[in-house]
C-alpha positions as CSV (number, residue, x, y, z in Angstrom):
1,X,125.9,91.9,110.7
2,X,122.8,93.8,108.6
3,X,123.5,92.9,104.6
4,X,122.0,95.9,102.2
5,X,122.1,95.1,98.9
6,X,122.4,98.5,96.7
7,X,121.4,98.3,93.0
8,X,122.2,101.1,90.1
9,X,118.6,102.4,90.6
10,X,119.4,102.9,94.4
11,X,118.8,106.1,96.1
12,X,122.2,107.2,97.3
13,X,120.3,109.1,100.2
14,X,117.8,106.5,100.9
15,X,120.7,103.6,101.2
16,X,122.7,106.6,103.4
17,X,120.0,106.3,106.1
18,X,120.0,102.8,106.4
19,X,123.4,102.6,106.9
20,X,123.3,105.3,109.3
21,X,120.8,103.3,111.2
22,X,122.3,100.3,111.1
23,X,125.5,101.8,112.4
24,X,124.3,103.3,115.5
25,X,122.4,99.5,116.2
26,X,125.4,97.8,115.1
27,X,128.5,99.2,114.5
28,X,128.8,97.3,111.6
29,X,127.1,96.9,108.6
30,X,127.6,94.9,105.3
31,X,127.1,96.5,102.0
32,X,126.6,94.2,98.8
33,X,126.9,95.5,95.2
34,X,126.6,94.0,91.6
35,X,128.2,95.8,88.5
36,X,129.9,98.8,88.1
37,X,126.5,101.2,88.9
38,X,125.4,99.3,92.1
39,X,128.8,100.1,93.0
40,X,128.7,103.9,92.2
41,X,125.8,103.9,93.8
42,X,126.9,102.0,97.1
43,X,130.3,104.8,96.7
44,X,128.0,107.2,96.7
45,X,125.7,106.4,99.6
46,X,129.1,105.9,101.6
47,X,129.9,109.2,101.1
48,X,126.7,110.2,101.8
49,X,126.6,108.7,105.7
50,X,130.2,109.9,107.0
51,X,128.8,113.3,106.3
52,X,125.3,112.2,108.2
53,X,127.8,110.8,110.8
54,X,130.1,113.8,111.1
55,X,127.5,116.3,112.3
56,X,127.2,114.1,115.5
57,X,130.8,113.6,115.8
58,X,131.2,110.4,114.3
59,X,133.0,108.9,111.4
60,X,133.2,105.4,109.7
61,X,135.6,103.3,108.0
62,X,135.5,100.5,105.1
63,X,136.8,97.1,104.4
64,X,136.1,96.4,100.3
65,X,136.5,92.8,99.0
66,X,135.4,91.1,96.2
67,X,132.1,88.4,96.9
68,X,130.6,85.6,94.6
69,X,126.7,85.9,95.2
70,X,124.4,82.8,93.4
71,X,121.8,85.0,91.7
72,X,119.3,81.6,90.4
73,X,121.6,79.2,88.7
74,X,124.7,81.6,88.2
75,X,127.6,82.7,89.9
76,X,128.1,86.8,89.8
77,X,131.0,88.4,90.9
78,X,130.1,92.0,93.4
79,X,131.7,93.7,95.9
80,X,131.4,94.0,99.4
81,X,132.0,97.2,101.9
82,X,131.9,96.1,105.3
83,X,131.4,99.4,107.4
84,X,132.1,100.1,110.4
85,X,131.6,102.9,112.9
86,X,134.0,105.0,114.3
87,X,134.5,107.8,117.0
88,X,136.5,110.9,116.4
């Protein structure tokens, strides 16, 4: 499974895409987000792709859970989106 990691200075459009892409390689993708504006911004780039996906007739759904990521010597709490894809 493809891992994006989406800061707060992400382009929700731009992270869209990828996950877009990585859907139709895939059907699966990971999302990764620290702090509360990586995680707007990963929200928002969610929203984003089911509307990409919807014009062909697709759709996708989301498994959330919390992750531990080692960022150099410390331990930071994020959260992960684990997306799938989905046919109407």
């Amino acid at each position: 499974m493809e891992i994006l990691k989406v800061s707060s200075k992400s382009s929700p459009n731009k992270v869209a895409g990828a996950i877009v892409g990585s859907l139709k390689k895939n059907e699966k993708v990971e999302i990764q987000a620290i702090g509360a504006g990586a995680v707007n911004q990963a929200s928002k780039s969610l929203a984003v792709a089911r509307r990409f996906l919807e014009q062909e007739g697709l759709d996708l759904y989301v498994v959330p859970a919390f992750i531990e990521i080692q960022i150099g010597n410390e331990t930071r709490t994020g959260i992960s989106f684990k997306v799938y894809l989905q046919k109407k």
